[in-house]
C-alpha positions in Angstrom: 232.3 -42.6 41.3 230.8 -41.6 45.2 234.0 -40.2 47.0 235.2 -42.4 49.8 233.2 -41.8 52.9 236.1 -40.5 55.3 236.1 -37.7 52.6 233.3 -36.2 54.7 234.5 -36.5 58.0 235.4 -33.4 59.2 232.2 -31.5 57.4 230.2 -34.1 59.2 231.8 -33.7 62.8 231.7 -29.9 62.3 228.6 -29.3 61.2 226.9 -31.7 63.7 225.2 -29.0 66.1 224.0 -27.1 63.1 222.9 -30.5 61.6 220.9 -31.5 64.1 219.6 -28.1 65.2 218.0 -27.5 62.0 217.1 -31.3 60.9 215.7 -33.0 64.2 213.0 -29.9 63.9 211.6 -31.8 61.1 211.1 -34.9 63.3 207.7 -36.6 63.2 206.6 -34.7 59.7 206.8 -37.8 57.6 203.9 -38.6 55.8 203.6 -41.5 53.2 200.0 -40.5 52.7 201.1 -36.9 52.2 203.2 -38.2 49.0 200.5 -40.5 48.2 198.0 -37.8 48.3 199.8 -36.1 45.8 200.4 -38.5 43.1 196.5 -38.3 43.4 196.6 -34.5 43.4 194.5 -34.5 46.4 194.6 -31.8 49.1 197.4 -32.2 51.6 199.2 -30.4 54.6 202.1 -29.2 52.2 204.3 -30.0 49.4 206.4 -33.5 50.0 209.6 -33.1 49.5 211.4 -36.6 47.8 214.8 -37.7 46.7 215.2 -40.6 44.4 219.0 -40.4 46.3 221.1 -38.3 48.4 225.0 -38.9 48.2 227.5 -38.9 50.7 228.3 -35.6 51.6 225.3 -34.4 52.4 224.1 -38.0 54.4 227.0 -37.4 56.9 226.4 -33.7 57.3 222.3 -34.6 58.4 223.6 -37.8 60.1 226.2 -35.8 61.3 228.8 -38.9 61.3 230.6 -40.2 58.4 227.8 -42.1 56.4 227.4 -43.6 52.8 225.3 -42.3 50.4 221.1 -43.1 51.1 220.8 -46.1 49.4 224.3 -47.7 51.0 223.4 -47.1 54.6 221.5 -49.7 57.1 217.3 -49.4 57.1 217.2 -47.7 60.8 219.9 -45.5 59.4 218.0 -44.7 56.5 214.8 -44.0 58.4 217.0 -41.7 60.7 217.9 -39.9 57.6 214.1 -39.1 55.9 212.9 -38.4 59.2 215.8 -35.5 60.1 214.8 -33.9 56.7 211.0 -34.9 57.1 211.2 -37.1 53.8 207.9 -39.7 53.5 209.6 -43.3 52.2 212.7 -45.0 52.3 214.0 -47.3 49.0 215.7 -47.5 46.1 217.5 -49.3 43.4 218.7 -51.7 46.4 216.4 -54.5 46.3 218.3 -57.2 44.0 221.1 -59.7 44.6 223.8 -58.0 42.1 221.2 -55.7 40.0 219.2 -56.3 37.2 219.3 -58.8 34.5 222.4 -57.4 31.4 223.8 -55.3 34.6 226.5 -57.3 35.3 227.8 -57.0 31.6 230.4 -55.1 31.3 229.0 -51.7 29.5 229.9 -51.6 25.5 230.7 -55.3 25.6 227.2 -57.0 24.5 227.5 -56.2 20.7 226.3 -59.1 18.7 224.7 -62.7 19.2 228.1 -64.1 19.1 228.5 -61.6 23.0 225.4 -62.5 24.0 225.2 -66.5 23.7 229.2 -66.3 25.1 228.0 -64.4 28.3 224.9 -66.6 28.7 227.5 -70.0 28.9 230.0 -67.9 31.2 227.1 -67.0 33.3 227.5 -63.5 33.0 224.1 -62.8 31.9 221.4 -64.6 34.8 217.8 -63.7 36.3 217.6 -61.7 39.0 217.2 -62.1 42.3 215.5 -60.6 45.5 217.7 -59.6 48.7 214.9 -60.2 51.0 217.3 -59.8 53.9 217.3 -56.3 52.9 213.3 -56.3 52.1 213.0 -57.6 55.5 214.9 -55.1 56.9 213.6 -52.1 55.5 209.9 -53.2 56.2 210.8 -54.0 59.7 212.0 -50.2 60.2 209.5 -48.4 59.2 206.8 -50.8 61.0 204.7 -48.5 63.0 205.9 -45.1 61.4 204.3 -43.2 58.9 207.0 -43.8 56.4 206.6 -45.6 52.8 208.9 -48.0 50.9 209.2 -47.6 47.9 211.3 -49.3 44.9 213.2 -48.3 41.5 213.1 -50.6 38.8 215.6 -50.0 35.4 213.8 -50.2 32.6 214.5 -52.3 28.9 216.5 -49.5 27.3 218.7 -48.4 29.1 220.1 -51.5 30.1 220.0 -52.6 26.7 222.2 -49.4 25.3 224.8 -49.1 28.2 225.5 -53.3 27.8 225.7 -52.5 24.0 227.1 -49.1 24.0 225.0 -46.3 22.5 226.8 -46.2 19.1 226.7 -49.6 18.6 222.9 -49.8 19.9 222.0 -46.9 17.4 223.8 -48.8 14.7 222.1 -51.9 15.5 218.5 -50.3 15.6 218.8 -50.1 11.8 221.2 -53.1 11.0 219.8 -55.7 13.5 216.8 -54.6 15.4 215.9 -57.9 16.2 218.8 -58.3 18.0 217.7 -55.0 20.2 214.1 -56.0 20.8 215.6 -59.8 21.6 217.6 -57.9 24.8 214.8 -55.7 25.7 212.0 -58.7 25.8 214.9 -60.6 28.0 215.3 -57.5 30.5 211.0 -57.1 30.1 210.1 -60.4 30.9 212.7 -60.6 33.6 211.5 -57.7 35.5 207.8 -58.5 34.9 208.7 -61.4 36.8 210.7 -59.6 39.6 207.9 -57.6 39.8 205.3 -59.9 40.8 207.7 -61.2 43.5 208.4 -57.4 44.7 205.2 -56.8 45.0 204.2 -59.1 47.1 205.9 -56.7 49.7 203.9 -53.8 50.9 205.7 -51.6 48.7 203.8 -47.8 48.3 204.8 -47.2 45.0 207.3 -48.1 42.0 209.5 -46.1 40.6 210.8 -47.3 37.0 213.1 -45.8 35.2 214.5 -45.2 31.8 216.2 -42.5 30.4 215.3 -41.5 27.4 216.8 -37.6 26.5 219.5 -36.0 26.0 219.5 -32.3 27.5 218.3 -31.4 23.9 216.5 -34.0 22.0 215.1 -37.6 22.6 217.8 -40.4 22.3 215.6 -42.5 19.7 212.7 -41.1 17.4 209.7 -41.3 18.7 208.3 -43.5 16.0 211.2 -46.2 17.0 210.2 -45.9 20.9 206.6 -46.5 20.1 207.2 -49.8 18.4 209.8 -51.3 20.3 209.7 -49.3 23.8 206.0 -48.7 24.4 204.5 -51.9 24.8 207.1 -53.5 27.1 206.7 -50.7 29.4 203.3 -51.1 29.3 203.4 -54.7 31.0 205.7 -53.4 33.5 202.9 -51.1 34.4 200.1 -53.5 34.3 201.8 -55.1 36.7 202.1 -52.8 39.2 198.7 -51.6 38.4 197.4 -55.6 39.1 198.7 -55.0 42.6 197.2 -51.6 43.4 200.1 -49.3 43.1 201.1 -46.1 42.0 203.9 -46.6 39.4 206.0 -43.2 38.5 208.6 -42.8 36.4 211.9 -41.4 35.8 213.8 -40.2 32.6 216.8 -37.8 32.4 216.6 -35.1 29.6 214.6 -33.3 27.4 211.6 -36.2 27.4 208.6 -33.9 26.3 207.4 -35.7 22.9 206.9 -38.6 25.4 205.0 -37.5 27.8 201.9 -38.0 26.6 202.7 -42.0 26.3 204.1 -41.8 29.5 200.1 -40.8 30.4 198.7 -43.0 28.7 200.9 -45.8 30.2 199.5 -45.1 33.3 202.1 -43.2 35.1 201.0 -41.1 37.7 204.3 -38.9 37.9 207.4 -37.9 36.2 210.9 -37.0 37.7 213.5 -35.1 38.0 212.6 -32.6 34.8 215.7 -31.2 34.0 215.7 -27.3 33.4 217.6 -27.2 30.7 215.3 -29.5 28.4 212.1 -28.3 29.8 210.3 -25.8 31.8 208.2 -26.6 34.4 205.7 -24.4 34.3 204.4 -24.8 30.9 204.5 -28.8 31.6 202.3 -27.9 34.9 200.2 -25.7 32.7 199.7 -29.0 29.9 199.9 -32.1 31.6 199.4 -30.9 35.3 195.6 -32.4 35.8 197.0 -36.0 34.5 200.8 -36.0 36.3 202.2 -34.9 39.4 205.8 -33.5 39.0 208.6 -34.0 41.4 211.7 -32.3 41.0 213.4 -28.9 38.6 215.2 -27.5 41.6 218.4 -27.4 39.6 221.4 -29.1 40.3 223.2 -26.7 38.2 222.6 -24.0 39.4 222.1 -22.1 42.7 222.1 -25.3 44.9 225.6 -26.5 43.9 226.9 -23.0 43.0 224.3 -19.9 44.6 223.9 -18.6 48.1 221.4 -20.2 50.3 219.2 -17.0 49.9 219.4 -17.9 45.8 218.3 -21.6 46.9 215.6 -20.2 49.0 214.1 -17.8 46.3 214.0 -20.9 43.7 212.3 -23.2 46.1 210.0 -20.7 46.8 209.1 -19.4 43.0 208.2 -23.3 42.3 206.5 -23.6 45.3 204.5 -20.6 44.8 203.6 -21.3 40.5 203.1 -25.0 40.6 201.7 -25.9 44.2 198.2 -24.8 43.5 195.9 -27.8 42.3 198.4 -30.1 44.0 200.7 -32.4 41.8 204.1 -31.2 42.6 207.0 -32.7 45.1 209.9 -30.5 45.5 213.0 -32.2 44.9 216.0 -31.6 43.3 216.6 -31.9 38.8 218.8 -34.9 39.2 219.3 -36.2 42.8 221.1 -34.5 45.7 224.9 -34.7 44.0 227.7 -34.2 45.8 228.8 -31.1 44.6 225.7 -29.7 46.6 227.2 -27.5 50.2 225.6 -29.3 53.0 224.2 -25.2 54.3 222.4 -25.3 50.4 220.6 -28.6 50.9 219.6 -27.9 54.3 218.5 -24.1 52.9 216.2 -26.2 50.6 214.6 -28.6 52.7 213.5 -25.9 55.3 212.2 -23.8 52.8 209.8 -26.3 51.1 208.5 -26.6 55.1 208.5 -23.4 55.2 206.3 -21.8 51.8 204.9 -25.5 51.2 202.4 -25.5 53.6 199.0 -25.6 51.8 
């Protein structure tokens, strides 16, 4: 749970001076077609720098006021944000009345048909729907700036196995996978059709997301993700690809058994790329003519727990090894947590401005 934003207060009001000191030097340095650029791995200025979301503590230290985390705060707020820190979109998982279709069962509840036709009569289980307040909000702030929006979809599975619970969704792939695929071709054709309605929207990209790893190992064979995972992710990708946009996609864990469907799906990045389940380099060195890779700055390690000099060496070492032929945005392993010193995150974006210039 996101601490309580008053939590913040006084590391926000002290740290205001240095905040904007360092932060409004980045002003005017956004660049959708930087990032853009770089899912392409075409030649660009320098190395983006994108996070898929920044919590509280470190929102109020740039903002220097007490703020909510990056996908709570207002559009113009948000644009304030990503420009301070010379970020290249706004977005996030913010675009739907209530969330996606299974989110608003209660996790570990949905274990049977018996669940599942009970929530549909209560209600609990319904299609999703578009904020387009917020749509019209966030598109109206960056009119006229360089800046991208950009969106996160959840993908089939992991809705499927936090409504279910993981034990009972593992059971269930052997005992009733029917009743598995049924809930992932609901959540599939729901967001095919959300989707097509998002996308309407000048969006710049689409981020979709799944996790499928544990630190160590993939959370279903692969054999079982081919049959019942593969092709409904490929029609979320079709769609975005109908429309002209670049879809990337995220997966916590030690994912690298997938990655070659995850090419051949059509996805033209992969985040965050934890440390512990996979190194970098030899990804870079494998896949890196076919993905761009944003993140591996660990969250961890040095930037929750080093000095800012240890923050600065790692940012440079990726810098330096996987910036060459384009294809990598700097950005933290998981997102910028909490637990992440306001002086280390502000240690990290100034040296990706300062060793990512190409």
């Amino acid at each position: 749970m996101l601490p309580n934003a008053t939590t913040y207060d006084s590391i926000a009001m002290t740290t205001h001076s240095q905040n904007s000191e360092l932060f409004d030097y980045f002003a005017g340095d956004s660049d959708i077609d930087r990032l853009l650029k770089t899912f392409r791995h075409e030649k660009t200025d320098r190395v983006p720098n994108f996070e898929y979301h920044i919590g509280q503590r470190n929102v109020s230290a740039i903002l220097g006021r007490p703020s909510g985390n990056s996908w709570q705060l207002d559009a113009k707020d948000y644009v304030e944000l990503v420009e301070k820190i010379g970020m290249d979109a706004i977005g996030g998982n913010i675009f739907l009345e209530k969330g996606a279709i299974l989110l608003q069962v209660p996790e570990r509840t949905l274990g049977d048909w018996d669940d599942l036709k009970r929530y549909e009569k209560e209600g609990v289980i319904k299609p999703a729907v578009l904020n387009r307040r917020k749509l019209d909000d966030y598109f109206s702030a960056v009119k006229g700036k360089p800046l991208g929006v950009w969106v996160h979809l959840t993908l089939p599975l992991t809705l499927v196995y936090q409504a279910m619970g993981f034990e009972n969704f593992c059971m269930a792939l052997y005992d009733d996978l029917p009743f598995v695929e049924h809930l992932m071709e609901m959540v599939t054709q729901d967001n095919v059709r959300i989707l097509n309605e998002l996308l309407q929207y000048d969006f710049s990209f689409v981020h979709l997301g799944d996790d499928l790893g544990y630190k160590s190992s993939l959370l279903v064979a692969p054999e079982v993700l081919q049959e019942i995972w593969t092709p409904r992710i490929k029609r979320h990708v079709d769609v975005v690809h109908a429309n002209n946009r670049f879809a990337t996609y995220h997966s916590d864990g030690k994912i690298v058994d997938m990655i070659p469907t995850i090419i051949d799906l059509g996805f033209r990045s992969i985040n965050p790329i934890e440390p512990l389940g996979m190194n970098i380099y030899d990804l870079k060195e494998q896949f890196g003519d076919k993905l761009a890779f944003i993140g591996n700055i660990d969250v961890a390690g040095a930037l929750p727990f080093g000095s800012p000099e240890e923050v600065e060496r790692e940012v440079e070492e990726h810098i330096t090894r996987l910036a060459p032929g384009g294809g990598y945005i700097c950005a933290t392993s998981h997102s910028v947590i909490d637990d992440i010193p306001p002086s280390n995150f502000q240690t990290m974006i100034k040296a990706i401005h300062k060793y990512g210039k190409l």
